[in-house]
C-alpha angles and dihedrals in degrees: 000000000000086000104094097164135075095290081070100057098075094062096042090047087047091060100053110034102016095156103042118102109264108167125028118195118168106295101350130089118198112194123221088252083040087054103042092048080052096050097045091048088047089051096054081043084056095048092041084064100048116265116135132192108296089023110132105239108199131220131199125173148088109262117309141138096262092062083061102054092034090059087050101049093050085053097048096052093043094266126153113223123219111197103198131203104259089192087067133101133248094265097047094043086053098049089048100051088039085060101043089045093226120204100211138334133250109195142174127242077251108070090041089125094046091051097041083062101048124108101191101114111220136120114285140196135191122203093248080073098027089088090059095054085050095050101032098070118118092221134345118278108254114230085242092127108115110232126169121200093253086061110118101253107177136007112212114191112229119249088253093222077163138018127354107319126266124223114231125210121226112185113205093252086064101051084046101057100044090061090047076058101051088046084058094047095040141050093228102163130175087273092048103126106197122198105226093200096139122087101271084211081073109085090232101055081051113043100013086057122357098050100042088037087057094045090060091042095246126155122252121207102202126206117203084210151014113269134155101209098041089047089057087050097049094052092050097047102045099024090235109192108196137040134172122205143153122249106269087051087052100046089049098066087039092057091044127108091239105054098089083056111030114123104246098148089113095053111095093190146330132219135212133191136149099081142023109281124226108244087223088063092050091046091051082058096047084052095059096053095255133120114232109190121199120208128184128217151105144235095270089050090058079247107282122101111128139025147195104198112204103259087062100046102091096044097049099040107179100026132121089213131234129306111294112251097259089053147076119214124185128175108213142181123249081268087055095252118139117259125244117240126292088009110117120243150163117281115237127193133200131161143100083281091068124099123247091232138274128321109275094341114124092158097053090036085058092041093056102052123061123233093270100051099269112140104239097226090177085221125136112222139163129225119210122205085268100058095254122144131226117189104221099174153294110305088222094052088052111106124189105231113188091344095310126104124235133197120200103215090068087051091047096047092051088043081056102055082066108103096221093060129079099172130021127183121171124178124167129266131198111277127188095227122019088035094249137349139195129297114186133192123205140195108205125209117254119285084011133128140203143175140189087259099038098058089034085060087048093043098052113104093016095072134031103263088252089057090063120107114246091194138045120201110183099221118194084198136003120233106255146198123236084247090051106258122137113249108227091189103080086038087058090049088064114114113243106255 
C-alpha cells in the first residue's frame, strides 16, 4: 500500500478486525468493514469533486461520524484536513479557510447560518447532501495515493487566546507517533470503549482518544456535545472505560448530584489535559476509586508531551507526569539552561511528535523553536528529583506583584478548594504601589455566596499574602475557548470596579 499515513489505517483495521464496532453514534453502530466501505466511497466522492492530493479538505461541525470519515477520505486520497471551530463566527470561519486555502467544505445543519454568512467562495456541502456524495460514488476510491509519514496531514487552527490564530501543521508521522505514545502510557486494548466527549476539532479528542482508540480496534461512543447527564448515560449503557476530558468537564460530573451514585464501575481511567488541574479535583476522583491520569501538551506536540501513567497517579497528585517515551522535554531558563529542581522554567519540546511549524508562516515557525531545534511551549513548570513536571502557567498569564512572581494557576487552584466556588480564573492588573495584583473572577454554585473578605480570610495561610487577590468579580460564565480554556484577554479588558 503506497499509502503510509492515516488514510491507510481504515483498510488495514478493516482487515484485522472487519466486524468489530468501530464508531457509536446515538443509535447507530458502523462496523470497522462498515467504516472502511464509507470512507472509500467518500474518497471517490472527494476526487469527483475535484480535490486532488495536497488539496485542504474543511470540516465544521460539533462531533459526529462524518467528521470521522471525513477526516479519513481526505487522508486516503493525499488530502490535508482542516477541523474548524464550529463555535466561531463567520469571520473567523472565512479568514481560517482563506489561510488554510481550503478545497471544499463539509458542515453540519448546525453551523447553516455560519455558513450562510460566510464569503469564502468554495464548494460546500452540508451533511443533508453529504450522504449522496457517500453513496453516489461509481466505485470506491482505492488507498493508491502515495503518502509518506513527513506529508502534512491536518492543519489545526490554534485557540487564539491572543492574536489572530495560527494554523498548525501535523504530518502524519506526528499524529502517528503520538499514538504510538498514548499506546505506551496507556493500556488501550481492542475492547477498549472510549467516550469521545471532548470537541474532535480539538487536537486531543482527536489524537489523545479517537486515533489511538481506532489503531487498537476499540469502539468510540461519540457525543456531539458535552453533557453531564448524558455522559453519565452513555457510560452506564455502553461500559465505556476510558474518557478524556478537560477540567471543567471533569469538575462538572464531580459537582453533580449524580456523581456519588453514578455507575463507573466499567471506566478503567480518565484523562485529563489543557489546563493545570486542582489537586482537590483530583482527590474527590481517587476517592472514588478511580484513576484519574493528567498529561501536558499542546497542538504543535501533537499533543503529547507528558504523562502520569496510572500506576503513578495516586503518588504524584497534581503532576503532568514525566516526558512520553517518543519524546524529549527540557525546562530551561530565559539563557536555555536546564533548571534546577523545583525552580520554575520554560517547557521545551523535541521529538518526531512535534509539528514542522505553522501554514505559510516562516516568521511564527521561527519564532516557536529555539536555535537549537527545541519547540518554545511558553509554558512554567516545575521539575521534582524524580523528573516529574509540574505545570505551573503560562508564562504570558504570570505578574510580577511587589517583585514576586505569581502565577495564577496556583491562585486559581487554592480559590477552587473553596466550597462556594465552581470556576475560578485571576490575571493581573496594573496597581500604584506593588506594580500589579490579582484580580480574580469567580463562578459561584448554585444558591452560594462570596465576597472579597470573605475569600481573602479563606485564602490566608494557603497563599503568600501577595498571591492574594486584591479584587472579586461574580462571573455567571467565564469567556472560553472552542477547546475549553478560559480567555484571559477580554478579562483583562474589564474595567477595574
Amino acid at each position: 500500500m503506497r499509502n503510509e499515513g492515516l488514510g491507510s489505517w481504515p483498510a488495514r483495521r478493516a482487515l484485522i478486525s472487519p466486524d468489530r464496532v468501530a464508531l457509536i453514534y446515538e443509535d447507530r453502530s458502523t462496523t470497522y468493514a462498515q467504516l472502511h466501505d464509507r470512507v472509500s466511497r467518500l474518497a471517490a466522492g472527494l476526487r469527483e469533486a475535484g480535490v486532488v492530493a495536497g488539496d485542504r479538505v474543511a470540516y465544521l461541525g460539533p462531533n459526529h461520524p462524518a467528521f470521522v470519515e471525513t477526516m479519513f477520505a481526505t487522508y486516503a486520497i493525499g488530502g490535508v484536513f482542516v477541523p474548524l471551530n464550529f463555535r466561531l463566527t463567520a469571520p473567523e470561519i472565512d479568514y481560517q479557510l482563506a489561510d488554510s486555502g481550503a478545497r471544499l467544505l463539509i458542515y453540519g445543519p448546525e453551523c447553516e447560518a455560519t455558513v450562510s454568512s460566510s464569503v469564502t467562495p468554495i464548494p460546500r456541502v452540508p451533511l443533508s447532501s453529504y450522504e449522496q456524495m457517500v453513496l453516489s460514488a461509481d466505485e470506491p476510491a482505492a488507498g493508491d495515493v502515495a503518502v509518506t509519514l513527513d506529508d502534512p496531514a491536518c492543519i489545526l487552527y490554534t485557540s487564539g487566546t491572543t492574536g489572530r490564530p495560527k494554523g498548525a501543521v501535523l504530518t502524519h508521522g506526528n499524529v502517528i507517533w503520538n499514538s504510538y505514545n498514548v499506546l505506551v502510557c496507556v493500556d488501550v486494548a481492542g475492547d477498549t470503549v472510549t467516550l469521545t466527549s471532548a470537541p474532535l476539532f480539538h487536537v486531543a479528542a482527536l489524537n489523545q482518544c479517537l486515533l489511538p482508540t481506532f489503531l487498537k480496534g476499540g469502539c468510540s461512543v461519540i457525543m456531539p456535545s458535552w453533557d453531564v447527564d448524558a455522559c453519565f448515560d452513555l457510560i452506564a449503557r455502553h461500559r465505556v472505560t476510558w474518557m478524556f476530558g478537560v477540567t471543567t468537564m471533569f469538575a462538572g460530573l464531580a459537582q453533580s448530584p449524580r456523581f456519588a451514585g453514578a455507575d463507573l464501575s466499567s471506566v478503567r481511567n480518565m484523562m485529563v489535559g489543557g489546563a493545570a488541574v486542582p489537586s482537590a479535583l483530583i482527590r474527590s476522583y481517587q476517592e472514588r476509586g478511580l484513576t484519574f491520569c493528567q498529561g501536558y501538551g499542546m497542538t504543535e506536540t501533537a499533543p503529547g508531551a507528558t504523562f502520569l501513567e496510572a500506576p503513578e497517579s495516586a503518588a504524584h497528585v497534581g503532576s503532568a507526569g514525566v516526558p512520553v517515551m517518543f519524546a524529549d522535554v527540557r525546562c530551561v531558563g530565559p539563557d536555555l539552561t536546564p533548571v534546577g529542581v523545583g525552580t520554575p522554567g520554560e517547557v521545551q519540546v523535541r521529538g518526531p511528535n512535534v509539528s514542522p511549524g505553522y501554514w505559510h508562516d516562516h516568521d511564527a515557525t521561527a519564532a516557536a523553536f529555539t536555535p537549537d531545534g527545541w519547540m518554545r511551549t511558553g509554558d512554567i513548570a516545575v521539575v521534582d528529583a524524580g523528573g516529574h513536571y509540574f505545570i505551573v502557567d503560562r508564562l504570558k498569564d504570570m505578574y510580577v506583584s511587589g517583585g514576586e512572581n505569581v502565577y495564577p494557576a496556583e491562585v486559581e487552584a487554592a480559590i477552587f478548594e473553596h466550597p462556594a466556588v465552581l470556576e475560578a480564573a485571576v490575571v493581573g492588573v496594573p496597581d500604584a504601589r506593588w506594580g500589579e495584583v490579582g484580580r480574580a473572577f469567580v463562578v459561584l454554585a448554585p444558591g452560594a455566596s462570596l465576597d472579597l473578605t470573605d475569600l481573602s480570610g479563606f485564602l490566608t495561610g494557603r497563599l503568600g499574602r501577595y498571591k492574594i487577590p486584591k479584587y472579586l468579580d461574580i462571573m455567571e460564565a467565564l469567556p472560553r475557548t472552542g477547546s475549553n480554556k478560559v480567555r484571559k484577554a477580554p478579562l483583562r479588558e474589564l474595567p477595574l470596579p
